[in-house]
PAVEXKE-973466 format. One record per residue (C-alpha): x, y, z; residue in one letter; residue number from 1. Coordinates in Angstrom, 3 decimals, always signed. Each point is the difference from the previous one (the first is absolute). Example, Ala and Ser with C-alpha at 12.3 -4.5 7.8 and 13.67 -1.06 7.14 Angstrom:
REM PAVEXKE-973466
{{+12.300; -4.500; +7.800}; "A"; 1};
{{+1.370; +3.440; -0.660}; "S"; 2};
REM end
This chain:
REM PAVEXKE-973466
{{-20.617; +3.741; -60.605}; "X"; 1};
{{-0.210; +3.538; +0.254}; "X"; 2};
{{-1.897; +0.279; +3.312}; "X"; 3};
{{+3.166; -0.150; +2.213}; "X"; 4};
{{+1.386; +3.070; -2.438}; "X"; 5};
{{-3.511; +1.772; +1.064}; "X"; 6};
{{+0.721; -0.187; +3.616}; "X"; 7};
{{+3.522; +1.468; -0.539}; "X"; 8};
{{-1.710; +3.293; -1.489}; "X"; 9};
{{-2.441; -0.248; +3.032}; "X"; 10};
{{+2.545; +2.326; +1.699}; "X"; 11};
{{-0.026; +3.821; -0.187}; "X"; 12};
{{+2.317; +1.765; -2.720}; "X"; 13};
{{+1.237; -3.536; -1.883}; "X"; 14};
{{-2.295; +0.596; -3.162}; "X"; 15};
{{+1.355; +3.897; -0.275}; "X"; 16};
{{+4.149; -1.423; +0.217}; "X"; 17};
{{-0.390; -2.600; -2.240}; "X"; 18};
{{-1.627; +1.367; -2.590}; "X"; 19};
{{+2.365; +2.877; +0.220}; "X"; 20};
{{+2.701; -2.352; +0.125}; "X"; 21};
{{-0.970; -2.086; -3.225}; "X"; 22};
{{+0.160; +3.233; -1.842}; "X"; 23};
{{+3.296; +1.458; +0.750}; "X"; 24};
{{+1.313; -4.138; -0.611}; "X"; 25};
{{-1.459; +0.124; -3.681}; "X"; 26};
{{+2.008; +3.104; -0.864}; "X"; 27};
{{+2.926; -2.421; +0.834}; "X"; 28};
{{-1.211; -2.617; -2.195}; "X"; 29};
{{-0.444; +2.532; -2.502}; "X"; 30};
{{+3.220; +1.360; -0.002}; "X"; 31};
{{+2.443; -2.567; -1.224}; "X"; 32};
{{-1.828; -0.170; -2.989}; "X"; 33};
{{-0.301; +3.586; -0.681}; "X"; 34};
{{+3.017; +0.951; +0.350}; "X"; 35};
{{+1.390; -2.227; -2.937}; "X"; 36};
{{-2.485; +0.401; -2.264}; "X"; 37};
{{+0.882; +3.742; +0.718}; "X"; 38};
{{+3.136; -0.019; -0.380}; "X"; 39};
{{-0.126; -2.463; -2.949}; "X"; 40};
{{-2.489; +2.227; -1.969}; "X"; 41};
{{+1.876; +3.207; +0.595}; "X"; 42};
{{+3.962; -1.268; -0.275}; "X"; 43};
{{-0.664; -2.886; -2.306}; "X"; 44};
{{+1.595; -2.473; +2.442}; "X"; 45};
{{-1.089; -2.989; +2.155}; "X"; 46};
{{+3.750; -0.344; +1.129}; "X"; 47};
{{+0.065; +4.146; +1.609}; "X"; 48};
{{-3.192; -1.177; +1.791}; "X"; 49};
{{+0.689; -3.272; +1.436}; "X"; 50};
{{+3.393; +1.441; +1.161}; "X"; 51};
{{-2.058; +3.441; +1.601}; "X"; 52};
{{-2.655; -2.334; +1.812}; "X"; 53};
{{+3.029; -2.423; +1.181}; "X"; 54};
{{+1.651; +3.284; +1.520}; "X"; 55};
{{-3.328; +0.818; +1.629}; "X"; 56};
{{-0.337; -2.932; +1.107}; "X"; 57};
{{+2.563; -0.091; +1.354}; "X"; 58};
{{-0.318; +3.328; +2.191}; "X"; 59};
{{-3.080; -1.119; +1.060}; "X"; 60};
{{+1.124; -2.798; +1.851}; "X"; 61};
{{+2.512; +2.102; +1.439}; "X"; 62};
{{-2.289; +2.415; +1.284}; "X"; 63};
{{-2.894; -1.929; +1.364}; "X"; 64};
{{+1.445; -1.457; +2.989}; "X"; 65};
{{+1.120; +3.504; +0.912}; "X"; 66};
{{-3.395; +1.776; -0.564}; "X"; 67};
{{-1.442; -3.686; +2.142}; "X"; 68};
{{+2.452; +1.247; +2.751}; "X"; 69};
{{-0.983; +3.688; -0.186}; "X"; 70};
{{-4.049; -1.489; -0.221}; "X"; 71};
{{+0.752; -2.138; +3.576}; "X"; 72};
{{+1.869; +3.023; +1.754}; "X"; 73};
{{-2.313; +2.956; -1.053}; "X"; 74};
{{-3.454; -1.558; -1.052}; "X"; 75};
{{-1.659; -0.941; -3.283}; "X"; 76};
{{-1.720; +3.419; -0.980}; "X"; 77};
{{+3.317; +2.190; +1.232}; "X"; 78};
{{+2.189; -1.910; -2.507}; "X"; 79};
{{-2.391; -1.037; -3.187}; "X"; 80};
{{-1.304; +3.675; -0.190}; "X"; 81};
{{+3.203; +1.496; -1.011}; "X"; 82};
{{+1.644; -2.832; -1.443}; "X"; 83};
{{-2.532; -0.673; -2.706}; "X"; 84};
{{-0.501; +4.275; -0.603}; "X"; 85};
{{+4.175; -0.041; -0.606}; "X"; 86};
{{-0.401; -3.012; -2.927}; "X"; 87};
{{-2.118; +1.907; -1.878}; "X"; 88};
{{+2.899; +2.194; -1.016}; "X"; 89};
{{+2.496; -2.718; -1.282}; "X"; 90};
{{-3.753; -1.018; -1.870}; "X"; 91};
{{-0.174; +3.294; -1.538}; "X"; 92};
{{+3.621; +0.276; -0.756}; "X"; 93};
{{-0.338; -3.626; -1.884}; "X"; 94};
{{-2.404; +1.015; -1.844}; "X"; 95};
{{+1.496; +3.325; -0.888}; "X"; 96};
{{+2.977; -1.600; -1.049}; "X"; 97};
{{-1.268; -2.442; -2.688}; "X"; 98};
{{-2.202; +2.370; -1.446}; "X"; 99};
{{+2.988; +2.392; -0.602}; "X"; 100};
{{+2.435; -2.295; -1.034}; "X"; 101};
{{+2.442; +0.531; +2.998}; "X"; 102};
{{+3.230; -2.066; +0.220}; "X"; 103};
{{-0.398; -3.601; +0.761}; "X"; 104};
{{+1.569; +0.395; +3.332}; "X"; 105};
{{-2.820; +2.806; +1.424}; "X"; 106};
{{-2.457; -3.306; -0.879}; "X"; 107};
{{+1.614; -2.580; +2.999}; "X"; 108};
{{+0.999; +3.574; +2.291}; "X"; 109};
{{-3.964; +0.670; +0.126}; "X"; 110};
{{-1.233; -3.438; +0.376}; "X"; 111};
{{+2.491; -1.384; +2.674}; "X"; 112};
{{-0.449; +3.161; +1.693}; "X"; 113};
{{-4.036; -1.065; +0.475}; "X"; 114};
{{+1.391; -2.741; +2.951}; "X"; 115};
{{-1.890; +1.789; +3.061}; "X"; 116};
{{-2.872; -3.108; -1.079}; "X"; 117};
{{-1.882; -0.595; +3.173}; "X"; 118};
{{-1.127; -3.390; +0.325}; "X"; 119};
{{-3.728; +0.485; +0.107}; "X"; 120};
{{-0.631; -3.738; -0.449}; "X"; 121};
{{+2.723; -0.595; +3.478}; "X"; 122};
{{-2.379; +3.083; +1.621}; "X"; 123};
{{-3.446; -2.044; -0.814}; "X"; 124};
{{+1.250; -3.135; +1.852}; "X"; 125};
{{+1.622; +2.104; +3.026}; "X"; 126};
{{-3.291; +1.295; +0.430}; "X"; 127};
{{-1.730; -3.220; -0.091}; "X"; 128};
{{+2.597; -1.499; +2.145}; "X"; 129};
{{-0.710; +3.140; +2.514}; "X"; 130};
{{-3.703; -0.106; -0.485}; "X"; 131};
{{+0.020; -3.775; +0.789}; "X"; 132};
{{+2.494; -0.785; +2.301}; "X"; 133};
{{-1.969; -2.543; +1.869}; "X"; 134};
{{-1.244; -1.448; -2.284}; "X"; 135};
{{+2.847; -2.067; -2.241}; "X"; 136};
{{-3.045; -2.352; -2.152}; "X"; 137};
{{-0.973; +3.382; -0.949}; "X"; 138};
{{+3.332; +1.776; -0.664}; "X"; 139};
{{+0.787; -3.413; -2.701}; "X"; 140};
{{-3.267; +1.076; -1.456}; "X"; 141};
{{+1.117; +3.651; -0.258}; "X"; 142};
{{+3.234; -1.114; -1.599}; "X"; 143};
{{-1.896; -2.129; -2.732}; "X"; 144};
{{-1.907; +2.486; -0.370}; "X"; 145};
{{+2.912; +2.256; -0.731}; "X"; 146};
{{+1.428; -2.590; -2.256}; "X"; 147};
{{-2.932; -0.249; -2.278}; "X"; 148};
{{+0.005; +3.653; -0.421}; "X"; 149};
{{+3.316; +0.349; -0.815}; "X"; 150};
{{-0.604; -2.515; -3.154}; "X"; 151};
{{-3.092; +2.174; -0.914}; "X"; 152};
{{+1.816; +2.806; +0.089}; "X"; 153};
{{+2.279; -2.141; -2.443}; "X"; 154};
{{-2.562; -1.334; -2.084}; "X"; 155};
{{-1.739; +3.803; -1.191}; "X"; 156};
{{+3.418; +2.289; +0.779}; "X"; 157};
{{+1.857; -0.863; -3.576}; "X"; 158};
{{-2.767; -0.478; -2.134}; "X"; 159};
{{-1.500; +3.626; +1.339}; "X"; 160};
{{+3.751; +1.399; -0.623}; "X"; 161};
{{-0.150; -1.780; -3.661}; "X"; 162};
{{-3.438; +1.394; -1.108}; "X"; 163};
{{+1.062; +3.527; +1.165}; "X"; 164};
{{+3.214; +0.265; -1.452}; "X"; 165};
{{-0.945; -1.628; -3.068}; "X"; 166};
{{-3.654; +1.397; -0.552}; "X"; 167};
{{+0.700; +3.962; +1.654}; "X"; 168};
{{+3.345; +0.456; -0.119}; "X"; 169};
{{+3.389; -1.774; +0.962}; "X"; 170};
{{+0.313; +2.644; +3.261}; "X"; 171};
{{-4.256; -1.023; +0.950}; "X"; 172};
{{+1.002; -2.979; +1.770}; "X"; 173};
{{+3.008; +1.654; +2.200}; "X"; 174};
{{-2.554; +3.129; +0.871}; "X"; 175};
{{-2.675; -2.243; +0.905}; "X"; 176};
{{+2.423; -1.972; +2.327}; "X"; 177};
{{+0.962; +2.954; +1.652}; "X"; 178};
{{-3.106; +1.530; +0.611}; "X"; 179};
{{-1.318; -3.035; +0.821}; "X"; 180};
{{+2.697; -1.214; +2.449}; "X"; 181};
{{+0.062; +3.736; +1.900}; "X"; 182};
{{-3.359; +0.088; +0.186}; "X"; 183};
{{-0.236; -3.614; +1.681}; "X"; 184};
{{+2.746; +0.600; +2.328}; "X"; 185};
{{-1.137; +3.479; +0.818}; "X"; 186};
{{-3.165; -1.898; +1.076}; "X"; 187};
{{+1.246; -3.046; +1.706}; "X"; 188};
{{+2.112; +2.954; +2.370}; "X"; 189};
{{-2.892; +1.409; +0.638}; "X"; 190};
{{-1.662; -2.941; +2.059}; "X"; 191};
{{+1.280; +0.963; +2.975}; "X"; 192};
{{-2.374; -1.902; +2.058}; "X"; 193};
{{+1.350; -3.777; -1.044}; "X"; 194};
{{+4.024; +1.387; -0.161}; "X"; 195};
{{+2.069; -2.085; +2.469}; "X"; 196};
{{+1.708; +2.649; +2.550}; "X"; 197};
{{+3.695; +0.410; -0.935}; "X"; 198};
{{+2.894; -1.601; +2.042}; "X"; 199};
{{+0.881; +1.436; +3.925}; "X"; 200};
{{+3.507; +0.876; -0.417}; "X"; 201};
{{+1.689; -3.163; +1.277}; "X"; 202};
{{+1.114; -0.115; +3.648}; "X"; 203};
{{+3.201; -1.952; +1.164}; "X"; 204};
{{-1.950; -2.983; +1.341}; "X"; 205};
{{-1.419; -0.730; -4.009}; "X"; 206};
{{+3.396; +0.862; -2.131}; "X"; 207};
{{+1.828; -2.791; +2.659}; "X"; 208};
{{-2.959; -2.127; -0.431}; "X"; 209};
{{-0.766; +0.389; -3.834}; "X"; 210};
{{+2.614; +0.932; -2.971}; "X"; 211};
{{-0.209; +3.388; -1.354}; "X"; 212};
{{-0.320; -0.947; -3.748}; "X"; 213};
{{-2.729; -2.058; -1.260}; "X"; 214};
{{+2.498; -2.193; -2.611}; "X"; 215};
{{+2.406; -1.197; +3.687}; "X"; 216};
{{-2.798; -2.233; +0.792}; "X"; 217};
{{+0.709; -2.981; -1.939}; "X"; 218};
{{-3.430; -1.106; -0.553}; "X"; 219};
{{-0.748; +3.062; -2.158}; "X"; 220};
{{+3.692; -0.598; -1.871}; "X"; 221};
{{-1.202; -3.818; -1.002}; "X"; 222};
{{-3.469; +1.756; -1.832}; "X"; 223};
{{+1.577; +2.902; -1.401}; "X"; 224};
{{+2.142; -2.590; -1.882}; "X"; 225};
{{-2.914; -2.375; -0.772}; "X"; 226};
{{-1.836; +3.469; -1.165}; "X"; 227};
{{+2.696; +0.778; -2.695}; "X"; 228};
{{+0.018; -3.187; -1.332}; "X"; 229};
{{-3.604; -0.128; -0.394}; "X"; 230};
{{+0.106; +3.264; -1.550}; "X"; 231};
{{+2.492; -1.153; -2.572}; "X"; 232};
{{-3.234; -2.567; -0.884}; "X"; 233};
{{-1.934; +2.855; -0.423}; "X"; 234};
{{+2.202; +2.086; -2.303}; "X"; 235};
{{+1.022; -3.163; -1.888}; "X"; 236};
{{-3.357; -1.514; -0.129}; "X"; 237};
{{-1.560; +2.855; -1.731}; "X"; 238};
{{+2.955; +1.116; -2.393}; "X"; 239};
{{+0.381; -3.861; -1.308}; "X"; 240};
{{-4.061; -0.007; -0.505}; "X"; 241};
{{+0.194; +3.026; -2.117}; "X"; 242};
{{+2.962; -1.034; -2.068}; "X"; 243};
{{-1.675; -3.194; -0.309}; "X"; 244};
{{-3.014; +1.278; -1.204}; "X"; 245};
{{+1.485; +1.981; -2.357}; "X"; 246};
{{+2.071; -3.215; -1.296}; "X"; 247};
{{-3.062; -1.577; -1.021}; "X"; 248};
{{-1.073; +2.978; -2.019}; "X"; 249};
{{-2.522; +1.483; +2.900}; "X"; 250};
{{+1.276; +2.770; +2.066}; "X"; 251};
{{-2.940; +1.587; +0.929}; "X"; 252};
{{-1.512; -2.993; +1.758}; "X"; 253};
{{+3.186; +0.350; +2.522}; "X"; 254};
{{-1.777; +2.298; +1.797}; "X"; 255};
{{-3.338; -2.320; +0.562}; "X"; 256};
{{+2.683; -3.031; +1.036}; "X"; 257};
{{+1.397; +2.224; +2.818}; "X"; 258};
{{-2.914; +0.684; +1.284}; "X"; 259};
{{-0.946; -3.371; +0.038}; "X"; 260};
{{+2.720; -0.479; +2.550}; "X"; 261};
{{-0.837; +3.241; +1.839}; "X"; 262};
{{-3.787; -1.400; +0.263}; "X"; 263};
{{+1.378; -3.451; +1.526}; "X"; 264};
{{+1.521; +2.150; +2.887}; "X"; 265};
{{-3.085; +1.799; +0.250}; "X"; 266};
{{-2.366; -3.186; +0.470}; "X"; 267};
{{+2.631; -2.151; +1.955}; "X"; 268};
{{+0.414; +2.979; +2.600}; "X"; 269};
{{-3.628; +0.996; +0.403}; "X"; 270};
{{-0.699; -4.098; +0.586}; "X"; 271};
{{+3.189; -0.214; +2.295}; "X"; 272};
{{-1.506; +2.674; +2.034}; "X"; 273};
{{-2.776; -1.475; +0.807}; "X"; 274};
{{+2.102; -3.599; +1.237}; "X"; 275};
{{+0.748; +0.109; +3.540}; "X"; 276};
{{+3.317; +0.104; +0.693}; "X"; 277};
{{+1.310; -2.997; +1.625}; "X"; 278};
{{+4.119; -0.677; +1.701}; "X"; 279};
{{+2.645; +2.563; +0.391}; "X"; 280};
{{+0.337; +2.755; -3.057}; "X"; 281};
{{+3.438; -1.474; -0.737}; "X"; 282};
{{-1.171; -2.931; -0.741}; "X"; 283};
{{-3.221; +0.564; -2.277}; "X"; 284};
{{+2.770; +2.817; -1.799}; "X"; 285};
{{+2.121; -2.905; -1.189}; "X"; 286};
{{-3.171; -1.945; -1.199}; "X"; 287};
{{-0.538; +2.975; -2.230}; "X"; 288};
{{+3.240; +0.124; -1.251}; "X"; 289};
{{-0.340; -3.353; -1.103}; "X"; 290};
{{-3.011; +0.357; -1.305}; "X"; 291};
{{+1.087; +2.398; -1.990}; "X"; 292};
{{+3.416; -1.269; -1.392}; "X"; 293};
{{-2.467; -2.957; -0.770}; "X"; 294};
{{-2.273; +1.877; -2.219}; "X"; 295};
{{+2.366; +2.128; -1.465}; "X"; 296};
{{+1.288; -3.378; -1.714}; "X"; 297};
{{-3.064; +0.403; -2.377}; "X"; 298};
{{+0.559; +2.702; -2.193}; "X"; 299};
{{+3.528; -1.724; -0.122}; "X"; 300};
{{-1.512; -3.007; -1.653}; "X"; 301};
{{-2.263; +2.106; -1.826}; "X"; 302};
{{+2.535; +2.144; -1.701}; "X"; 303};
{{+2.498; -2.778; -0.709}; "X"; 304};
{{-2.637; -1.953; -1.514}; "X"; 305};
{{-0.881; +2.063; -2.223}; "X"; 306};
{{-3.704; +0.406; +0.944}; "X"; 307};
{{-2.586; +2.496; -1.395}; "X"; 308};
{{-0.829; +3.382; +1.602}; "X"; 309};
{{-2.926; -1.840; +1.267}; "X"; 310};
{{+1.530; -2.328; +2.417}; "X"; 311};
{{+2.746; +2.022; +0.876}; "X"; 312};
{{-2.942; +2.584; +1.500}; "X"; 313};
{{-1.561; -3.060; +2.159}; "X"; 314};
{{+3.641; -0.534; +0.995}; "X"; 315};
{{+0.774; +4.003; +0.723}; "X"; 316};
{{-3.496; -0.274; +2.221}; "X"; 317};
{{+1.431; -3.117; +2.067}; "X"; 318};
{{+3.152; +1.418; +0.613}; "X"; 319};
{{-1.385; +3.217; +1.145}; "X"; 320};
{{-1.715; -1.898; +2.629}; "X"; 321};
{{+3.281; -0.853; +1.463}; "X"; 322};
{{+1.293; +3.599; +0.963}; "X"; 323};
{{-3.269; +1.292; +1.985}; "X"; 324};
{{+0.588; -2.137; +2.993}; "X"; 325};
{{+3.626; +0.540; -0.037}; "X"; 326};
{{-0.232; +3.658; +0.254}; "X"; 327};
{{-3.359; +0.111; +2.375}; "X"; 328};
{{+1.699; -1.997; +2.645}; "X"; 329};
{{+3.869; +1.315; -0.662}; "X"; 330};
{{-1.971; +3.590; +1.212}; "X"; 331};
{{-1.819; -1.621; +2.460}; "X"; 332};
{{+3.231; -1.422; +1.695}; "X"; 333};
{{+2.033; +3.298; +0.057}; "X"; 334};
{{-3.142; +1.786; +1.931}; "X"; 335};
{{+0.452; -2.580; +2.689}; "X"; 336};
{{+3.638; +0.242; +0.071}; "X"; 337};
{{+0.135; +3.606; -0.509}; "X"; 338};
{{-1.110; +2.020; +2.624}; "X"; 339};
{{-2.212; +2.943; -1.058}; "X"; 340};
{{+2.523; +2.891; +0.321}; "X"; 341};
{{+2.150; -2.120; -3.358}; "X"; 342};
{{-2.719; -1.123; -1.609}; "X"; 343};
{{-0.215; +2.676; -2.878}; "X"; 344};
{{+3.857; -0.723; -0.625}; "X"; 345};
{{-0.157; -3.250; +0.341}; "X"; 346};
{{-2.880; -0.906; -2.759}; "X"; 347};
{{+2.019; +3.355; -2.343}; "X"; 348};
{{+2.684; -1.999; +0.448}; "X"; 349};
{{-1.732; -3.305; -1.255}; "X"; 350};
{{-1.352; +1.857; -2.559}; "X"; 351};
{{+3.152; +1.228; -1.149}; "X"; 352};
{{+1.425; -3.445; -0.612}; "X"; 353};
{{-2.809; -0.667; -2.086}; "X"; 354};
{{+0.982; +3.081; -2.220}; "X"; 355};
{{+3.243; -1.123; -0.142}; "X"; 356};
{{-0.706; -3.287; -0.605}; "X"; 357};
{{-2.256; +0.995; -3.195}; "X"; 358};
{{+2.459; +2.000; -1.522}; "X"; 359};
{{+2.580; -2.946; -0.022}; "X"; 360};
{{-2.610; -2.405; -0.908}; "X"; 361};
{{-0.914; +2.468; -3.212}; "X"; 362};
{{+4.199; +0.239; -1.036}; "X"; 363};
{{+0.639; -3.667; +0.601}; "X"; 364};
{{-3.407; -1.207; -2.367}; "X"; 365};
{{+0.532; +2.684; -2.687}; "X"; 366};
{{+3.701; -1.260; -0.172}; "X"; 367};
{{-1.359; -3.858; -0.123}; "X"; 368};
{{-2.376; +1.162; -2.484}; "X"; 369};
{{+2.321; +1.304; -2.173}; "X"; 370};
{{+2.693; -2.688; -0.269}; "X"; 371};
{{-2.595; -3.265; +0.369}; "X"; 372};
{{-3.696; -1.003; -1.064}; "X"; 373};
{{-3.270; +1.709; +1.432}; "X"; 374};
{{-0.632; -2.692; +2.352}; "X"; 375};
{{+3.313; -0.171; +1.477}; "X"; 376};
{{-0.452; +3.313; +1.922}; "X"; 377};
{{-2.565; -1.745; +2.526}; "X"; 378};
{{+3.599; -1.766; +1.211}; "X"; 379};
{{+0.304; +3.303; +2.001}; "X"; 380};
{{-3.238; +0.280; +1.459}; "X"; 381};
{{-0.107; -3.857; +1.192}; "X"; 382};
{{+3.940; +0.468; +1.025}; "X"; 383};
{{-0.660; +2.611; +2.508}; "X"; 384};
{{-3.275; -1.510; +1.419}; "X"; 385};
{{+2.169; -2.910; +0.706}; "X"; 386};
{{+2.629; +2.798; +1.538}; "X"; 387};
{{-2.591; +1.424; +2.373}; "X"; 388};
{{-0.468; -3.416; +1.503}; "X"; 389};
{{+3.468; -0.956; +0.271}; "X"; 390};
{{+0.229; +3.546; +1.889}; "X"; 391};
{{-3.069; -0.569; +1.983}; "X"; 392};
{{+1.280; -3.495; +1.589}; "X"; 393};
{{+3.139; +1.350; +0.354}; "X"; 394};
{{-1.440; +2.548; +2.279}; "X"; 395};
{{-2.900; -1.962; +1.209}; "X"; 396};
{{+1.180; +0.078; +3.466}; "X"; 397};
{{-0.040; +3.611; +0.203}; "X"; 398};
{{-3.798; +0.053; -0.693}; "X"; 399};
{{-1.070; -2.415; +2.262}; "X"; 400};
{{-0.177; -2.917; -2.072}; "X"; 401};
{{+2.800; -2.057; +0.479}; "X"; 402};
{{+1.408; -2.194; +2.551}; "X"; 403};
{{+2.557; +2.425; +1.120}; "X"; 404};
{{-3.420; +2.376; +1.328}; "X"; 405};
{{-0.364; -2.345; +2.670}; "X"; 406};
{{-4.119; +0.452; +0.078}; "X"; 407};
{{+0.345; +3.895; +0.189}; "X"; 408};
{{-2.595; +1.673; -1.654}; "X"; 409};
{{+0.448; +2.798; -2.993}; "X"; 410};
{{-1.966; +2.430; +2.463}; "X"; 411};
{{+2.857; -0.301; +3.170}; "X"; 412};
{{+2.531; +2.888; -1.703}; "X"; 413};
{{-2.742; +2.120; -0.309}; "X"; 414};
{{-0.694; -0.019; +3.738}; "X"; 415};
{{+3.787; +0.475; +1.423}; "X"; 416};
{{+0.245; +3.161; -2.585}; "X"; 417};
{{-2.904; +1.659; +0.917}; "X"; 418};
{{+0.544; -0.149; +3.676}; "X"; 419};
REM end
């Protein structure tokens, strides 16, 4: 199985970006949890830091598409440099703050001002899709490949951030994600060899032929959407396992029961990379929507029927098969209807859905959890897997898989926006 991975690190400069990559993405992972232990350690409240990572949250998926737009007009290296240097000062100013016992309101100025996030997981798979432009078996490799490491990064990012805050201090883990996360950036700019070449400015013939803003062609519109509601599984899938969990007098295994789900994405995308890719993108996109919706019905049953921690884990692990191929070929289909001078913007702005979609997944499962039993908040995962299908045939015709395409492929956009 991992042979046909080999041969994509057969080319010059893939090892160095990766691995460079995978580091600044587990400071990410790290973070979420960092910050409320943090801020829960220091303030004595889980409510001040949900509502400070909500806010940054928030500003994150503001900013993203706008540092993706800045990454397509001026380069990778020209824009990452500076933008990950500036958020080490909201960073510093965080921490500063806590430790001091400023106001409340200096907590969510500091974090929300940390939005210049590039999207160094975007940046991996616009290299790959640069580095293997004629080659589309290989670029759905890439983009498993991607996939899988994202849910590594998943898998060891919180439990790092637990054992530092909890075992060093409660500021370890937010350090370690910042040095960690600068560092990796600092190094994935610095593989200039494998960077795509930033966007020509646009001459008259491509802005009549092509629209301006990534989000006017409908295509990406019809994922974004699909995006947030799978993000609203994610958020709600792992807030409802943890309060769960802690319902049946066992907290600490939460953490082992996400990552149960995380691994299932991990193993589902490294085997969908290696399965050749057969019909349109559009179409094998809606399979994996169903797919997933279909899976996501487990933990459901699971959690209504009251089942130990043990099944509900073999559950978590089925469902997280679900989500790999859904998000390997949703990234696979905007870098073939994309063309090359959006495709930073485009995937921030996929990615930025997802954010958003978490943090109304997280408010609408704590609320659920509150007010009804433990097992009741898997409702909200299952209910917006079955809203990201709905969306997706809705909008199937857009991505080339309904009757309305007439037989066009996914790739034809790409080749009247680029001209």
């Amino acid at each position: 199985m991992l042979a046909p991975y080999r041969r994509l690190f057969s080319r010059p400069g893939t090892v160095a970006f990766t691995l460079a990559g995978l580091l600044a993405r587990l400071s990410m992972s790290m973070t979420g949890v960092s910050l409320v232990v943090l801020i829960a350690e220091r303030r004595g409240s889980y409510a001040l830091a949900g509502a400070v990572a909500a806010a940054g949250l928030v500003a994150v998926a503001i900013g993203m598409p706008l540092i993706g737009r800045l990454v397509d007009r001026f380069g990778q290296a020209r824009v990452t440099v500076p933008a990950v240097l500036y958020n080490l000062v909201p960073l510093c100013g965080l921490l500063l703050c806590v430790r001091l016992g400023a106001p409340d309101w200096t907590l969510y100025l500091c974090w929300a001002a940390g939005s210049a996030v590039p999207n160094l997981g975007g940046m991996a798979r616009a290299r790959w899709a640069h580095l293997l432009r004629d080659a589309p078996e290989d670029r759905h490799l890439a983009n498993s490949l991607e996939q899988a490491l994202d849910e590594l990064c998943f898998m060891a990012g919180p439990v790092l951030g637990m054992v530092l805050c909890t075992t060093v201090a409660p500021e370890a883990g937010m350090l370690a994600a910042g040095g960690v996360g600068a560092g990796g950036a600092l190094l994935f700019a610095a593989q200039r060899r494998t960077e795509p070449p930033p966007a020509d400015r646009p001459d008259a013939a491509v802005v009549a032929d092509g629209p301006r803003s990534p989000l006017r062609v409908p295509a990406l519109r019809v994922l974004t959407l699909t995006f947030l509601s799978t993000g609203m599984v994610f958020g709600a899938l792992d807030l409802t396992t943890v309060a769960y969990a802690d319902a049946l007098g066992n907290r600490p295994v939460a953490g082992g029961l996400l990552a149960l789900v995380a691994a299932g994405s991990c193993v589902a995308g490294l085997v969908f990379g290696t399965l050749r890719p057969t019909g349109p993108a559009g179409a094998r996109f809606l399979r994996g929507v169903a797919a997933m919706a279909g899976l996501l019905l487990l933990p459901l049953a699971a959690g209504l029927g009251g089942a130990g921690l043990a099944l509900l884990g073999v559950a978590l692990f089925a469902a997280g098969t679900g989500t790999a191929p859904t998000m390997v070929t949703g990234m696979t289909l905007i870098q073939e209807l994309l063309p090359q001078r959006q495709l930073n913007e485009a995937m921030a702005i996929a990615v930025s859905g997802i954010m958003i979609g978490i943090s109304t997944g997280s408010a609408l499962a704590g609320t659920l959890a509150e007010h009804a039993g433990p097992g009741a908040g898997y409702w909200i995962p299952a209910g917006a897997a079955a809203l990201a299908l709905l969306i997706a045939l809705a909008g199937r015709h857009h991505l080339g898989a309904g009757p309305r395409s007439s037989g066009r492929t996914a790739s034809e956009p790409t080749v009247s926006a680029t001209r």
